[in-house]
C-alpha positions in Angstrom: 49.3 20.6 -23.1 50.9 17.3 -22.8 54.2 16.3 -22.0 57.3 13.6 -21.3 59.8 13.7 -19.4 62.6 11.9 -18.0 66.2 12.0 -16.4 69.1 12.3 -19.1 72.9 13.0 -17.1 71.4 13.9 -14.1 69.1 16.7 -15.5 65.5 16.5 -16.1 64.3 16.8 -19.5 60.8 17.4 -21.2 59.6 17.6 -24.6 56.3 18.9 -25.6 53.8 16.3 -27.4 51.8 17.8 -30.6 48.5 16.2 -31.8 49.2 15.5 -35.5 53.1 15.1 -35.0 54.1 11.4 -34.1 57.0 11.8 -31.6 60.1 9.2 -32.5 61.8 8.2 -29.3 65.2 6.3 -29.3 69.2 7.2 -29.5 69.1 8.3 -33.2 69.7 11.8 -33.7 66.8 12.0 -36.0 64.4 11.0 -33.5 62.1 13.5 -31.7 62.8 12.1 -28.5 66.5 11.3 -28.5 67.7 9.4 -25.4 71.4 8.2 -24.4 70.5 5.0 -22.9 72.1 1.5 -24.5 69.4 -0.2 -24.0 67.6 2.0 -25.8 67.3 0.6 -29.9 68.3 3.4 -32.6 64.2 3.8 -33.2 62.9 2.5 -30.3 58.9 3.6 -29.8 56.7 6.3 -31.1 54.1 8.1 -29.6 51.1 9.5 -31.4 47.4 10.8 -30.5 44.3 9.6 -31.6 40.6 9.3 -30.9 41.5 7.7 -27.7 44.7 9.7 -26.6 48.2 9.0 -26.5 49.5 6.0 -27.2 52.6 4.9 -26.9 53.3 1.7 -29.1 57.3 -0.3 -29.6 58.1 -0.1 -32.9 61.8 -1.4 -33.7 63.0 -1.6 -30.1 64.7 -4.6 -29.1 64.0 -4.3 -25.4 60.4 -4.4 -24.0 58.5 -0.6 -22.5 57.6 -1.9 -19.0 54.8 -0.6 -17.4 54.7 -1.0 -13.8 56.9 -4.2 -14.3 55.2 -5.7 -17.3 56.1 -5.6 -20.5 53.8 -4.0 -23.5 54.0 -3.5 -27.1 51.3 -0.8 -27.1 49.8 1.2 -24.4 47.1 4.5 -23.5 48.8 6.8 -21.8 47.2 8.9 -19.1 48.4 11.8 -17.0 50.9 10.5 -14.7 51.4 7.4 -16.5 55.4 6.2 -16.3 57.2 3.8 -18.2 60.8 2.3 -18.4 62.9 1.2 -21.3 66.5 0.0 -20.2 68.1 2.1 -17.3 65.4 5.4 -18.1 62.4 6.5 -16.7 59.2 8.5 -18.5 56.7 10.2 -17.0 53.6 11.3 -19.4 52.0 14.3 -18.1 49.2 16.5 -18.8 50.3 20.5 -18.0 48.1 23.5 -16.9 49.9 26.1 -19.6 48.3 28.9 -17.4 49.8 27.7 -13.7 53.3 26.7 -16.1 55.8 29.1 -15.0 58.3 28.3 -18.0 56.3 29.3 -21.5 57.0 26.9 -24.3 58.1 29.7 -26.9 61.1 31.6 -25.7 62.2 35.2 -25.9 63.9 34.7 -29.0 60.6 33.3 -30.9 57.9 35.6 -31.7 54.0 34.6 -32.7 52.3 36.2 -35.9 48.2 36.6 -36.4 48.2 34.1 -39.6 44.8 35.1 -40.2 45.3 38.9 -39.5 48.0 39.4 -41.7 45.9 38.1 -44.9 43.0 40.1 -43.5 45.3 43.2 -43.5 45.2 45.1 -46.8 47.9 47.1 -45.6 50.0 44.6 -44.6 53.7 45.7 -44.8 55.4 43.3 -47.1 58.8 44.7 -47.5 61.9 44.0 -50.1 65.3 43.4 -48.2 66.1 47.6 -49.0 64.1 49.9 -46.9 62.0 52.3 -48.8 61.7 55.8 -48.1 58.1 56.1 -47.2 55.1 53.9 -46.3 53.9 54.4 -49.7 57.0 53.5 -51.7 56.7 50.6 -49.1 53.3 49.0 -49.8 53.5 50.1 -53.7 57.1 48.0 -54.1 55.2 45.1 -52.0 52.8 44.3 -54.6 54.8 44.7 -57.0 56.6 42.2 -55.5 53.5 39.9 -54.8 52.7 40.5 -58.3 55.8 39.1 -59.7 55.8 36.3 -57.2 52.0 35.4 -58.4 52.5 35.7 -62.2 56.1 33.3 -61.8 54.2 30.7 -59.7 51.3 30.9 -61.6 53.1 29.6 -64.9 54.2 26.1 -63.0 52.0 23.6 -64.1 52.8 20.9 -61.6 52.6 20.5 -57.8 56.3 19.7 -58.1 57.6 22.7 -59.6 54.9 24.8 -58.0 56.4 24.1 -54.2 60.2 24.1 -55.6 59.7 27.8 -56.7 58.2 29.0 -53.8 60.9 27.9 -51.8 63.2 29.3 -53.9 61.5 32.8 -53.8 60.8 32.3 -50.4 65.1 31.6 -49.6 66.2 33.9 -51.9 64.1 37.0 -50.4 64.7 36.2 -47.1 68.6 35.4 -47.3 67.6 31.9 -45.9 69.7 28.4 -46.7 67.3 25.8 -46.8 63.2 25.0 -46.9 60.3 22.8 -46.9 56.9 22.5 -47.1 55.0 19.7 -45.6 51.0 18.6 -45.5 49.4 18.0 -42.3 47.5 14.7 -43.1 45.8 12.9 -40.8 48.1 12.4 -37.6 51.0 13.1 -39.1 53.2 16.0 -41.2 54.3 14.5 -44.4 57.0 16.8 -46.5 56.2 17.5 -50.2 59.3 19.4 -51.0 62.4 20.7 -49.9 65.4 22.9 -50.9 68.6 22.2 -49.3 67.5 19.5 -47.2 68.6 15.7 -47.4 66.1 13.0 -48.3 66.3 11.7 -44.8 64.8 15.3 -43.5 61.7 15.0 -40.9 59.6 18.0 -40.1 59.8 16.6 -36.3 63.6 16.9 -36.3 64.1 20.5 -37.7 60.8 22.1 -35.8 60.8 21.9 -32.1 57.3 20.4 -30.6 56.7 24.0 -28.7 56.7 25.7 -32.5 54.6 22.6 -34.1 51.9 23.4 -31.3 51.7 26.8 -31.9 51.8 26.3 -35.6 48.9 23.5 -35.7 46.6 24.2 -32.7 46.8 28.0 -33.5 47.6 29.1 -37.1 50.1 31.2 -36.0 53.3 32.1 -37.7 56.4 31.7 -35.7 59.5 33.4 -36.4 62.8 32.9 -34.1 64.7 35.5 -35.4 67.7 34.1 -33.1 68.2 30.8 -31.7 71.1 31.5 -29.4 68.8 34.0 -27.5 66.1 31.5 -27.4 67.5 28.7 -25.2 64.3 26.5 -25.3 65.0 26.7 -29.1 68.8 26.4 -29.1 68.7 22.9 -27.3 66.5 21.8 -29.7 69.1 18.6 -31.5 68.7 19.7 -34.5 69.2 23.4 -34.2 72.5 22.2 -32.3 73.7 20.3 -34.6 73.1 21.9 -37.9 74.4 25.3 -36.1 70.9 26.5 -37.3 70.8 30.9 -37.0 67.3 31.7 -37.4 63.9 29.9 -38.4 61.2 31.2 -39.7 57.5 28.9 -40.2 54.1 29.9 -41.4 51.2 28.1 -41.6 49.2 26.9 -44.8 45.5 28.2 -44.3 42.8 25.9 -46.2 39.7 27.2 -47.5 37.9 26.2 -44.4 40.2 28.5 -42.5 42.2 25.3 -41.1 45.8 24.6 -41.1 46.3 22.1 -44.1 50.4 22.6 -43.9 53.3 24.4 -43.7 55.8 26.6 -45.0 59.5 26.4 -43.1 62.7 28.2 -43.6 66.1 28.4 -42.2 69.2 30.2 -42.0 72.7 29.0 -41.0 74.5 31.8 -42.6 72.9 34.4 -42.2 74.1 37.6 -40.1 70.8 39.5 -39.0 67.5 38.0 -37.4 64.4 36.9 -38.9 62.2 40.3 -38.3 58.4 41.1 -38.5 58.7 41.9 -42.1 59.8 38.8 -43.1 57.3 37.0 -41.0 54.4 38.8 -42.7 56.6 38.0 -46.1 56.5 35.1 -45.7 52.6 34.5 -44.9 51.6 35.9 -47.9 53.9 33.5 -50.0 53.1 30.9 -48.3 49.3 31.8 -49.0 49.9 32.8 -53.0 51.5 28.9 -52.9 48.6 27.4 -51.1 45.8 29.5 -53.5 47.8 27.9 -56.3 48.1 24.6 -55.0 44.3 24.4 -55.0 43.8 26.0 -58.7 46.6 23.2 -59.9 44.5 20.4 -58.0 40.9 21.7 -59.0 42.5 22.6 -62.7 43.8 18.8 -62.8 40.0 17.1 -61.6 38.4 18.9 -64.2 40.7 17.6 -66.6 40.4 14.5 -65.2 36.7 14.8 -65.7 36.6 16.1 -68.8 39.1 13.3 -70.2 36.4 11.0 -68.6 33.5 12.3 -70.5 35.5 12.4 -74.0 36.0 9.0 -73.2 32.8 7.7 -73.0 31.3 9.9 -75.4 33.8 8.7 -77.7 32.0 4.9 -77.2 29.1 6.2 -78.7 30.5 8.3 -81.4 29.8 11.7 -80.0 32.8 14.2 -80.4 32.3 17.4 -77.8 34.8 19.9 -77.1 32.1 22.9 -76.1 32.0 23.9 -72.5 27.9 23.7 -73.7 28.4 20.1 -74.9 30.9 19.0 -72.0 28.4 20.3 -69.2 25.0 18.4 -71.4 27.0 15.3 -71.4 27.9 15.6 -67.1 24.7 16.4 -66.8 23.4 13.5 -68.6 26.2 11.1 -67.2 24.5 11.8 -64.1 20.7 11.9 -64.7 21.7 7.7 -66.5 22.8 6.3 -62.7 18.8 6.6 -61.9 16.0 5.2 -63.2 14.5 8.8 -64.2 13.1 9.2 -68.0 14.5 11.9 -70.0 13.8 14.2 -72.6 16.1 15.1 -75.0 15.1 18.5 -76.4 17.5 20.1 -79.7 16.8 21.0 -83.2 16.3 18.2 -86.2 19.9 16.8 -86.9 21.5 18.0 -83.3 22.6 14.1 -82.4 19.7 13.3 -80.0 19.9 9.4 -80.7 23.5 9.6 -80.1 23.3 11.5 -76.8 20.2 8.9 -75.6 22.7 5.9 -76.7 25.4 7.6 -74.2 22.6 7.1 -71.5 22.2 4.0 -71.8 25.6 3.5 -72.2 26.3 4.7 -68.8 23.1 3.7 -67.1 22.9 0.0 -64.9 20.7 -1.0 -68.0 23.7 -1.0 -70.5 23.9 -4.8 -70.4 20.4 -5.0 -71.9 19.0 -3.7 -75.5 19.0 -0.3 -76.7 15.8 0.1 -78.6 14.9 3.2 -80.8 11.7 4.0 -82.6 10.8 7.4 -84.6 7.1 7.4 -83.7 6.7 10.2 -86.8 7.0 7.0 -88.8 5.0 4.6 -87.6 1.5 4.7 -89.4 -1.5 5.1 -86.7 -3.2 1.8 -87.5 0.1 -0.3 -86.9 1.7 1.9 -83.6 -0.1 -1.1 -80.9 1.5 -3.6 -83.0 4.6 -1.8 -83.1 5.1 -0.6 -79.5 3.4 -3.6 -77.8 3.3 -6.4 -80.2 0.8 -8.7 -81.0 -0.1 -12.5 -81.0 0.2 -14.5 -84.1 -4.0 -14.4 -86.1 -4.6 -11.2 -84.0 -5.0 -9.6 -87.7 -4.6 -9.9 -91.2 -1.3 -10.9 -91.8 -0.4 -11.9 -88.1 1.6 -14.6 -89.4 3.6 -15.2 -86.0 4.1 -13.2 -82.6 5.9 -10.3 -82.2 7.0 -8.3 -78.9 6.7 -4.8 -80.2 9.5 -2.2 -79.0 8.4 -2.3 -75.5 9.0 -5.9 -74.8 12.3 -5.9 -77.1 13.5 -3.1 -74.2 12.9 -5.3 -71.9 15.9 -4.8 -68.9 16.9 -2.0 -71.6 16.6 1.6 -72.9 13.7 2.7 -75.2 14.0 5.6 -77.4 11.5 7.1 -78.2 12.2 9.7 -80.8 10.0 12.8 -82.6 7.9 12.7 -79.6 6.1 15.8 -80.8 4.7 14.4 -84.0 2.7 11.7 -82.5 -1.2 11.8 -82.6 -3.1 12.6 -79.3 -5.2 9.7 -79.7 -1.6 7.3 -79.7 -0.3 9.4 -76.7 -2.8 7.9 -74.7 -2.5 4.3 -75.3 1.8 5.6 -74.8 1.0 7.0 -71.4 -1.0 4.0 -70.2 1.9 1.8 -71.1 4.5 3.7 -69.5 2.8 4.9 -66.4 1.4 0.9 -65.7 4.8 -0.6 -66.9 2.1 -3.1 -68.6 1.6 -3.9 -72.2 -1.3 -5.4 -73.9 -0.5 -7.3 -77.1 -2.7 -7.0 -80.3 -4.7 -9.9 -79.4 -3.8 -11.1 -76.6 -5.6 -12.0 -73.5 -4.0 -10.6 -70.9 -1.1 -7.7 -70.3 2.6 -8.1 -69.8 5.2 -6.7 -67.3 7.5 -4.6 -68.9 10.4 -2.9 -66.9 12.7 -0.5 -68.9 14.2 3.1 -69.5 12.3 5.5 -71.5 14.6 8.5 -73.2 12.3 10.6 -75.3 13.4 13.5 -77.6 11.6 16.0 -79.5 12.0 19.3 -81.8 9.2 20.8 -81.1 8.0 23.2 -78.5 5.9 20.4 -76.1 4.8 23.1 -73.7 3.3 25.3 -76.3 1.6 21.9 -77.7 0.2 21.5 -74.2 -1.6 25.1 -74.4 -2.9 24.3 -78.0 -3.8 20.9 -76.5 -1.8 19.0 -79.0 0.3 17.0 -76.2 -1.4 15.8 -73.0 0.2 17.1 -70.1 0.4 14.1 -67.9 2.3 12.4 -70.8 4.8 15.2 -70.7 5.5 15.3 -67.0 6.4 11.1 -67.4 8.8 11.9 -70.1 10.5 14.8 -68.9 11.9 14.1 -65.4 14.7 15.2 -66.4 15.2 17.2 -69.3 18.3 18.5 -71.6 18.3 21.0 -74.1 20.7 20.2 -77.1 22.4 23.1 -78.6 22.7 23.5 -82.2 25.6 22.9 -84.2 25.8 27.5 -84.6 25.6 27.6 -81.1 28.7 26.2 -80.3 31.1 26.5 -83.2 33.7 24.7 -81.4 32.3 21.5 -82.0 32.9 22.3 -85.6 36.7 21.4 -86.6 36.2 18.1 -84.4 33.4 16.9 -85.7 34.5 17.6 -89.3 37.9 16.0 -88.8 36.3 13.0 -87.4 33.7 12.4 -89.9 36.2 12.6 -92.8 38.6 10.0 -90.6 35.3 7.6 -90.7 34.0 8.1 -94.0 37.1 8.1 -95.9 38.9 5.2 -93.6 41.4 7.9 -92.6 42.8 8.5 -96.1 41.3 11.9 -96.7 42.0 15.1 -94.3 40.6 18.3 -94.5 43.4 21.3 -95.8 43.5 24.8 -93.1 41.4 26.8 -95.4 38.9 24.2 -96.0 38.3 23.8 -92.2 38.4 28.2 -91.8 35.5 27.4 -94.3 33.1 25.1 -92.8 33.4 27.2 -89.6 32.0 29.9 -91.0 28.9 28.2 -92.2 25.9 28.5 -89.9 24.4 25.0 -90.2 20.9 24.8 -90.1 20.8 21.5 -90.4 23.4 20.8 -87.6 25.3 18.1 -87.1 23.5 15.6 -90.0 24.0 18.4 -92.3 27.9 18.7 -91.4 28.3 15.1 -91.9 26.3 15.0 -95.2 28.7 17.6 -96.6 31.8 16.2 -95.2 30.5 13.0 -97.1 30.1 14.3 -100.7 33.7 16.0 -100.2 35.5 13.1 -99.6 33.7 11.7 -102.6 34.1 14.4 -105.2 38.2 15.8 -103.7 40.4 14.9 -106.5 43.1 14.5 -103.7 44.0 13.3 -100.4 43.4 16.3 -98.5 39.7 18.2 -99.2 40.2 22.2 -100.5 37.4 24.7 -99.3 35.7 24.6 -103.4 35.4 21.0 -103.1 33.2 21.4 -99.2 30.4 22.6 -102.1 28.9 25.2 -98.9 26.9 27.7 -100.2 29.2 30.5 -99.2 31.9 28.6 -101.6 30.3 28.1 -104.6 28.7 32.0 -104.1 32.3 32.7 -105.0 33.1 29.9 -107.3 30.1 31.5 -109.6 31.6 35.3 -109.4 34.8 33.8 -110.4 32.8 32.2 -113.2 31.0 35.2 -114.1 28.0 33.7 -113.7 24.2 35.4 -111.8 23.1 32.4 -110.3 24.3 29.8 -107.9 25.8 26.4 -109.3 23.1 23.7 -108.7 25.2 20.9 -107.0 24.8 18.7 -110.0 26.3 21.6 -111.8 28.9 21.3 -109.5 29.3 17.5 -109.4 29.3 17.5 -113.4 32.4 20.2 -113.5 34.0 18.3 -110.9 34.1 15.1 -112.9 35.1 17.1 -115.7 38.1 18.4 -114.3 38.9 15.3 -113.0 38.4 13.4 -116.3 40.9 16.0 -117.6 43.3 15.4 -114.7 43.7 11.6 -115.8 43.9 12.1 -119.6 39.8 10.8 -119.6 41.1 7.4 -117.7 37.6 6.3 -116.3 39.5 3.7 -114.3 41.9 6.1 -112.8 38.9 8.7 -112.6 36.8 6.5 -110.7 39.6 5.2 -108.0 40.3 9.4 -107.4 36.6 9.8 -106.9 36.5 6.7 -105.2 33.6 5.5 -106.6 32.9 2.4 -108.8 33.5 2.5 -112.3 29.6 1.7 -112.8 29.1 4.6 -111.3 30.9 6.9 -112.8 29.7 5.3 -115.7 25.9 6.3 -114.7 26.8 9.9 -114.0 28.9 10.1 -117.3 25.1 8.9 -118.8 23.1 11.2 -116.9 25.5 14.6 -117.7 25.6 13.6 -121.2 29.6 13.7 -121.0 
């Protein structure tokens, strides 16, 4: 261990240096190293440890550290080193603890086995009373820890996380005031305390001997009485503060190092700090650390997740699903590479809108975002289309075009219904994509292309390989990555969101669906997903009469089951048998005012007009 000492009133004194504490030296009582010298500034140096040792360094001193009769602001200190500030002498030393003759810890202080203690299942955590048996012992302890966990487990905060433990902690072990502190870097920095002044340093309640034990051990230490520990008892603080008992545990990490700790002391209190508490007071101090790293872990995610509802919000895509959440992380972090991907989900799932959030967060989102449904484009126009072609290369080649590749350019292609597309066409595709050339329709030589290819299908590619339907090599250049949508059933959660935010965009926020009407839609299976949700959340803001949508005006098939054994009737309503009886009763509503009518549809009179024509009302 390392050590300083120097002469103070004829006596030698010596204080024990911790790595990870920074040791204060001046007169101030709230320094580490408090020295009665004049010359000597309130806050004078500090000494601290770091990759190359101890250094000493002058910090607010108004007098120079000499070192061998020359001043320096900042020096390494080696065993044997010696200093002077004013009229006092240091000497820095390195100590052999075995060949030491005076232990650091004194009889008052005992050590506790962090480690052991939370290994023990038996542990004997013990209320103030004493229990009868060993049983009633270890049943009334967790019941205790039980409480303790389900009361901290309800803060919500860091904040009012560590002020309850140190209340539990103080209440249960009659002690006066507490603190917990993080051990961060080189230094202990408090994140609470109970009882304590805002001025409070770790260094200036906890002697150096206890720190070490603490931080280069992970051991508890309890001095149960300071007066019978006289290391302890001329500790300033202690002195000062008429301090009875202490009592400090350390915070184990996950990695099984010390990350903090856990201090409490007692100036009242009438009996010592006994193994019981100690072992108490490891296991709180554990429960608060376990929680600790729930809250912080509990507030990334949120973090996170708030993140991705962000940016899926700039593309119109509304997730609450853990399933939809974990396809958009996933694909936030397949767009930071250059890899293709293949979007895989049933017709009307969002695939366009999930490929626009890729580009959206790829290094390409400065460029174009090109789509093409390649189940569209007729098979004797797909070269012109994907590659372009030069003005007389055919009939009607009136003037260049650059074809989807070219328009991509620096960008994102999307490249949708994959699945559809001819074998023949999935040649010429795979040629393009795998030479990052194009040839035009008549041109005369090929152009460099360099974009992002998202590709996204319905159907089963794999099973199109084995019926040879889809060439293989084209499916291992799409589908670097791939991501399987799932459908709008498979995560009903995703269902009151995206209905309340398609009636906020098709209505301009001036419709809202009612309770029931919501209760209804999620009770619909959607086979045609998401499109299908939209395309009914469209016609009921047409067709409600007013400004919040009711369940019979949703037209689902469920609804207007019932809305025809109301009516007495064998058959389903045809949705123009529905539309027509909605008009009607809206007709009837404004006393046949088509004006009024069409504004509570909110359609165009011309309209309403039309459909008047066509139901021969």
């Amino acid at each position: 261990m390392f050590v300083l000492r120097h002469k103070q009133h004829g006596h030698d004194r010596e204080f024990v240096l911790v790595p990870g504490v920074v040791a204060t030296l001046g007169r101030a009582p709230t320094c580490l190293i408090q020295v009665s010298d004049a010359f000597v500034s309130a806050e004078h140096a500090e000494i601290r440890h770091s990759t190359l040792g101890w250094i000493l360094k002058r910090t607010h001193g108004s007098n120079p550290v000499f070192f061998d009769g020359k001043p320096r602001e900042e020096s390494l200190l080696t065993s044997g080193t010696s200093f002077k500030i004013g009229e006092t002498i240091f000497e820095f030393w390195e100590v052999n603890e075995s060949a030491s003759n005076e232990s650091p810890i004194g009889a008052g202080t005992r050590l506790f086995d962090t480690r052991s203690v939370l290994a023990s299942a038996a542990s004997s955590v013990a209320l103030r009373s004493d229990p009868s048996s060993a049983a009633s012992l270890r049943a009334s302890s967790i019941a205790l820890l039980e409480q303790f966990s389900l009361l901290l487990s309800r803060c919500n905060d860091s904040r009012t996380l560590a002020q309850e433990t140190l209340r539990l902690a103080c209440e249960r072990l009659s002690a006066d005031r507490g603190l917990i502190a993080w051990h961060k870097q080189d230094s202990l920095e408090i994140a609470e305390t109970l009882g304590f002044s805002e001025s409070a340093s770790v260094a200036g309640l906890v002697t150096q001997s206890v720190l070490r034990e603490i931080l280069s051990t992970g051991k508890a230490v309890i001095v149960g009485n300071t007066q019978v520990d006289a290391a302890v008892n001329l500790h300033g603080s202690v002195q000062r503060n008429a301090i009875k008992a202490i009592g400090c545990v350390p915070l184990i990490g996950s990695s099984n190092t010390v990350e903090g700790l856990l201090y409490v002391d007692s100036l009242t209190r009438n009996c010592e700090f006994e193994q019981r508490d100690a072992e108490f007071l490891i296991w709180i101090g554990q429960i608060y650390r376990l929680l600790e790293q729930n809250l912080s872990m509990r507030r990334r995610l949120e973090a996170e997740v708030f993140t991705l509802k962000a940016l899926a919000a700039g593309t119109n895509i509304v997730a609450e699903s853990t399933a939809m959440l974990a396809l958009l992380e996933r694909l936030k972090k397949a767009a930071g590479s250059e890899a293709a991907i293949l979007i895989l989900g049933e017709t009307g799932v969002g695939k366009e809108c999930l490929a626009h959030f890729v580009h959206a967060q790829s290094t390409r989102r400065s460029g174009a975002f090109v789509a093409r449904n390649c189940a569209a484009i007729p098979e004797d126009i797909f070269e012109s289309e994907m590659f372009g072609h030069v003005k007389g290369a055919f009939t009607g080649a009136t003037s260049d075009r650059k074809g989807a590749f070219r328009e991509a350019d620096n960008g994102t292609l999307f490249l949708d219904e994959m699945g559809d597309l001819s074998y023949s066409l999935q040649t010429k595709l795979l040629r393009a994509i795998q030479e990052r050339k194009v040839h035009p329709v008549g041109a005369d030589r090929e152009i460099p292309v360099n974009l992002r290819i998202v590709a996204a299908t319905n159907k089963d590619l794999k099973a199109a390989i084995r019926t040879r339907e889809f060439r293989e090599d084209l499916y291992y250049r799409l589908a670097t990555v791939t991501c399987l949508v799932p459908a709008l059933r498979d995560r009903p959660d995703d269902i009151r969101p995206l209905a309340r935010h398609f009636v906020h965009i098709v209505s301009g926020g001036t419709r809202k669906l009612s309770d029931e009407a919501l209760a209804a839609l999620c009770t619909y299976s959607w086979p045609g997903n998401v499109r299908e949700l939209r395309g009914c959340i469209e016609q009921a803001v047409i067709f409600a009469v007013g400004s919040e949508i009711r369940p019979d005006e949703l037209f689902l098939p469920q609804v207007l089951s019932r809305i025809s054994a109301r009516d007495n009737t064998d058959n389903l309503k045809s949705l123009a048998d529905a539309e027509k009886d909605h008009i009607l009763r809206v007709l009837q509503t404004v006393q046949n005012n088509k004006n009024e009518a069409a504004r509570v549809l909110n359609i165009a009179r011309s309209t309403l007009s039309l459909k008047l024509k066509q139901y021969g009302i």
